[in-house]
N, C-alpha and C positions, 0 to 999 in steps of 0.2 A: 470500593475503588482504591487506587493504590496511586501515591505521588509519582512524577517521573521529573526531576527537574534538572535541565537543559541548558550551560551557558553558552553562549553565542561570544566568541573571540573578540576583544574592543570593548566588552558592553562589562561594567562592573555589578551590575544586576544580575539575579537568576527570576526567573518563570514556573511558577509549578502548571502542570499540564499534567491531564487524569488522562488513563487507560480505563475504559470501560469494563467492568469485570465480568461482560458477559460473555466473553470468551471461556471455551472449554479449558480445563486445567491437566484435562490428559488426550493423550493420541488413542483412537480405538484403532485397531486390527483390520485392515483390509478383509472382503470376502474372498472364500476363491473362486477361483477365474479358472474357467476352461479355456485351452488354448485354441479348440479345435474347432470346425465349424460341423454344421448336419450331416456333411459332406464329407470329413473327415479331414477338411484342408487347414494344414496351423495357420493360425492368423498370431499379430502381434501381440503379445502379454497386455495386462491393464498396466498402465506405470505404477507405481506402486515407490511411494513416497514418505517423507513427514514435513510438514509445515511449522513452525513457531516463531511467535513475536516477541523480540528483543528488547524493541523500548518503543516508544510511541502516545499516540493520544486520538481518541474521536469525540469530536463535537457533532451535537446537532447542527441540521443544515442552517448556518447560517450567516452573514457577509461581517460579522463582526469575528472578523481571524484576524491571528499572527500573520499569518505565512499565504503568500500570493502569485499565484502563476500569472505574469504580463504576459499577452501573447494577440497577435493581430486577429484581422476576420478580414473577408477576401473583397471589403473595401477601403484594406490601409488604415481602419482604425485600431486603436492602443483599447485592449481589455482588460481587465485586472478580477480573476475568479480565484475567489477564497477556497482556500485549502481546509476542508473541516477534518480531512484525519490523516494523518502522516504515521505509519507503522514500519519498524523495519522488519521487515521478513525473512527470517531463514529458513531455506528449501535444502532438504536432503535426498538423494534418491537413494530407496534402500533396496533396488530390482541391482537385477544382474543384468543389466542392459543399459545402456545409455539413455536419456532422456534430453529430446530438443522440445521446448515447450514453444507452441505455438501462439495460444492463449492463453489465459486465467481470467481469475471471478473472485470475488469475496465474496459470499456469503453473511447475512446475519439473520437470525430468528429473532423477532421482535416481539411483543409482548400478547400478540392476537395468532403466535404460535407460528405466523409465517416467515418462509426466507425471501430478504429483502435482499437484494444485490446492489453492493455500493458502485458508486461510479467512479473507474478508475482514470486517473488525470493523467497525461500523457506529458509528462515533464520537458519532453524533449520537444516539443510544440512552444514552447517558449524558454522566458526566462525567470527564476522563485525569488519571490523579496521579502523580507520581513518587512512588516509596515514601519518600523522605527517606533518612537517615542511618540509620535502622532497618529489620531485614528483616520487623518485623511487622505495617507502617503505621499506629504510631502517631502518626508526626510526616510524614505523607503530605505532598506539596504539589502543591496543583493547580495544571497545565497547560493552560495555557488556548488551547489549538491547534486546536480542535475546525474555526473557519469557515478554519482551513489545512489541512483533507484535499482530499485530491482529490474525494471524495466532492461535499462544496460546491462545490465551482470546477466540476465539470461538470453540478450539477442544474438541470434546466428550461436548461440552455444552448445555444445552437446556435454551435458552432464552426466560425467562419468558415473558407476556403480559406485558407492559409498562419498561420493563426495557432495557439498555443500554450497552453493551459492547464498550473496546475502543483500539487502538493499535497500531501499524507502522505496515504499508505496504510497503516493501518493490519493487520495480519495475524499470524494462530494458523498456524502451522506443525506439520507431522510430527514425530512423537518422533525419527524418524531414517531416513535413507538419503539424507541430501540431501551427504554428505562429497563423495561422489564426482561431484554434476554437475556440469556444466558451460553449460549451457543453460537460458532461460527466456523465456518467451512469455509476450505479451497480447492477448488475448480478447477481440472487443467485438463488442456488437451493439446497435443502432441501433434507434430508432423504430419504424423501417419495417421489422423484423426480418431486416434485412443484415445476416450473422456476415463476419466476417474475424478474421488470428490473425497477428501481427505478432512478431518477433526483439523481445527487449528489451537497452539496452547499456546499459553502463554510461560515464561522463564519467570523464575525467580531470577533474583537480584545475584546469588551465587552461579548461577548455572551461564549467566549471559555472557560467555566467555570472548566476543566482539563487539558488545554492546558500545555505538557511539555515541561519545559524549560531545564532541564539540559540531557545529554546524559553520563552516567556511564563512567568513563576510567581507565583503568588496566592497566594492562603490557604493553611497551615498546617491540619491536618483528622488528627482522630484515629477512621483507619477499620479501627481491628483487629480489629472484631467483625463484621465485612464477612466473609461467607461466601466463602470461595476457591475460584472455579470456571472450567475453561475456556468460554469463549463459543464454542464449538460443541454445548456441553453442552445452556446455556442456550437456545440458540437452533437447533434440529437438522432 
């Protein structure tokens, strides 16, 4: 595993926080794609992409995190679901075509060979807080990263041929079996409902040529009476 350490604006402390290293280290090659159908009629290409993580962290699932999505449920109460893996993601499209993504998926292979699919947090469903100096957020401080997920950088977008978008991903992870992989794949499907499923790698430290260092902080916010739940719960 390899350090990633992170300060936060106002805070005279750093944090180290692990990137699991069971992400792939290289992109494999697309297969080819017929364009054609039986019929002879062209249909849309596969997209045809690369994926890579810039900076980031995954934890096993569980309510002892930094980083906190508050966000209601539809009887007006205050939820607060831990953030177990924040990755920034940069998407390049390498087709000669534009790409509007409709969806995506993380992938992981976990140590009994299967892929697991993390659950991705919908940042814009609420508001991110770091818990503060206390583990019961009373002295929360909000994180104001929300128009930096990848989420926003790719909505209503059409991504050009050779260009790049970049973001945090937010993600709830499994209680556990993820020790053992070593592999992780991205998922996308398109508009025009073209699936493709691409290697994910991860940058070295030279190569991360956006990599963000600092994480925005705001308001100070006492959210202890914020119901603690995971956001798969909430949302299933």
């Amino acid at each position: 595993m390899g350090d990633l350490r992170t300060m936060l604006p106002g805070s005279t402390s750093l944090f180290s926080v692990a990137l699991l290293a069971f992400i792939s280290q290289t992109a494999l090659a697309g297969e080819p794609f017929d364009t054609s159908t039986s019929t002879g009629e062209a249909v849309s290409p596969e997209p045809d992409f690369e994926v890579a993580v810039e900076a980031g962290w995954l934890h096993p699932k569980s309510m002892d995190e930094n980083f906190w999505l508050i966000h209601g449920d539809k009887k007006g109460s205050i939820i607060a679901s831990p953030i177990n893996g924040l990755l920034y993601i940069r998407f390049t499209n390498l087709g000669d075509t534009s790409i509007m993504i409709d969806s995506y998926s993380i992938e992981v292979l976990n140590s009994k060979q299967e892929w697991v699919t993390l659950v991705t947090i919908d940042a814009h469903s609420g508001e991110v807080y770091n818990r503060g100096p206390t583990n019961d957020l009373k002295q929360a401080r909000r994180s104001n990263i929300e128009q930096d997920t990848f989420d926003y950088a790719i909505a209503n977008k059409s991504i050009e041929p050779r260009h790049t978008v970049r973001g945090w991903s937010f993600l709830e992870t499994p209680e556990a079996g993820l020790e053992g992989g070593k592999e992780a794949r991205f998922n996308v499907t398109d508009i025009l409902g073209n699936k493709a499923v691409r290697p994910i790698k991860v940058l070295t430290e030279e190569s991360q040529s956006m990599q963000p260092r600092l994480l925005h902080v705001g308001e100070t916010k006492d959210l202890s009476q914020a119901r603690k739940q995971f956001y798969s719960e909430t949302n299933p």
